[in-house]
C-alpha positions, 0 to 999 in steps of 0.5 A, a space after each residue: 336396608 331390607 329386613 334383618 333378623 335379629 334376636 334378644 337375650 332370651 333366644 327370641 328373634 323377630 324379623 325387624 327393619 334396619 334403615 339409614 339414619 336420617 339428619 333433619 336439615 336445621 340450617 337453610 342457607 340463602 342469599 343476599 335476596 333470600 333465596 334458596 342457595 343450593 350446592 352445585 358441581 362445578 367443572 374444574 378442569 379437563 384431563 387433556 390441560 391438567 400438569 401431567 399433559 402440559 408436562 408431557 407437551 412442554 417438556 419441563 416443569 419450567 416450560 410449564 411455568 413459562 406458558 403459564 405465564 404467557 398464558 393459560 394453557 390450563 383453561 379451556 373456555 368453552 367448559 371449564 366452570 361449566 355445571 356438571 349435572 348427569 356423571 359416572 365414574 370413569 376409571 383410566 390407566 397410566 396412559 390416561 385411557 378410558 378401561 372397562 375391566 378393573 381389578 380392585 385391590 384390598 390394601 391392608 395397612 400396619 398402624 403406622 400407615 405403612 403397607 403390609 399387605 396387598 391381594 385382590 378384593 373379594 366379592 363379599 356376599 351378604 350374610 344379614 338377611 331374615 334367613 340368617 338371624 344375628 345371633 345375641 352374642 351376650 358380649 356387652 362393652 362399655 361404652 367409652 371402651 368402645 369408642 375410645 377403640 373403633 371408628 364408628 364409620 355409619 350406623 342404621 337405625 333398628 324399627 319395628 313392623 308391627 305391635 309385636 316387634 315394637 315390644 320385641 325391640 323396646 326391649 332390647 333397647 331397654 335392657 341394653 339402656 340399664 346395662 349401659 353397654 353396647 352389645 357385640 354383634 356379628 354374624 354366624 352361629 357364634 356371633 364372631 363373623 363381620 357383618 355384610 349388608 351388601 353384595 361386595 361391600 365391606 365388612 364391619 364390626 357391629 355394636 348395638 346401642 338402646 336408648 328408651 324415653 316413655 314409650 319411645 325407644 331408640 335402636 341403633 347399629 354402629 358400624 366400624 371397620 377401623 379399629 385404633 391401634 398404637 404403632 410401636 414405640 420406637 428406639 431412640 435410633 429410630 426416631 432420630 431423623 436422618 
């Protein structure tokens, strides 16, 4: 992440780092020799000997079976399990083609998974940049409302540059620490915008946790786009399966 601009309870902002959090590696996995095993991508299967092509080859699923039986159609010995290393995402269509023009949808869903709404995916541009500062929105929320509310899906660790942003956001984190709350954040001159981190990404919720320890502190952005939500109780009719 670039630079951000963010500012304080007072009106204060500082121009200041948001980057990933990292998780040091504290499990070593090794094999029976004690060397270093490694995750590795291995090729499954091809597009030309999944079901759907020997469907279309044998006619019914039966055929499938029978062949399968007789044999293994589904195999391709010369690659399947080979490493993959070097891969792009390719997108196909019905007919099983390569395209190079995708029109992405949004899908919008009810709280029972059904779908309610389907419409083109707009190219978001981002809005957290040093020229538009998050705003302190001055709305602080427990703790356990929160979390027991949102899907915490990422979050990006707050740093200082320099002496001064170091005592700028120890103190946002200090403050936010003895309130025991987390602190709303969006973007706009009100702080009611979801945040926008990239060109075409999606938008999140953002809520802004402090954490101090001497004089060490600990800022961190948790980002959510799935807010928990309670399907409407059913009648007894509705429930009864059919």
């Amino acid at each position: 992440m670039p630079e951000i601009s963010l500012s304080n309870s007072k009106g204060r902002d500082a121009q200041v780092m948001a980057e990933s959090v990292l998780v040091p590696v504290r499990v070593r996995w090794v094999d029976a020799e004690d060397r270093q095993a490694n995750s590795t991508r291995i090729l499954k299967g091809t597009i030309d000997r999944d079901l759907d092509a020997l469907l279309a080859k044998e006619g019914s699923l039966d055929k499938v079976a029978e062949a399968l039986i007789a044999g293994d159609p589904e195999v391709d010995l010369e690659i399947t399990g080979s490493i993959l290393r070097d891969t792009s995402r390719v997108y196909v269509n019905s007919e099983r083609k390569a395209v190079f023009a995708v029109t992405q949808n949004e899908i919008v869903r009810n709280p029972d998974g059904t779908e309610k709404l389907r419409r083109p995916k707009k190219i978001q541009v981002p809005n957290v940049t040093p020229e538009q500062p998050l705003l302190w929105s001055g709305r602080l929320l427990s703790k356990r409302d929160v979390f027991n509310k949102f899907v915490m899906v990422a979050k990006l660790q707050v740093v200082h540059i320099n002496g001064l942003t170091y005592d700028f956001l120890y103190g946002i984190a200090k403050e936010l620490e003895q309130k025991n709350s987390l602190l709303s954040v969006g973007a706009g001159p009100k702080s009611n915008q979801p945040l926008i981190l990239r060109r075409g990404a999606l938008p999140y919720r953002g809520f802004l946790e402090g954490r101090t320890r001497g004089d060490e502190y600990c800022l961190l952005l948790h980002l959510s786009n799935i807010e928990l939500k309670a399907p409407e109780p059913q009648t007894a009719l509705e429930a009864k399966p059919s």
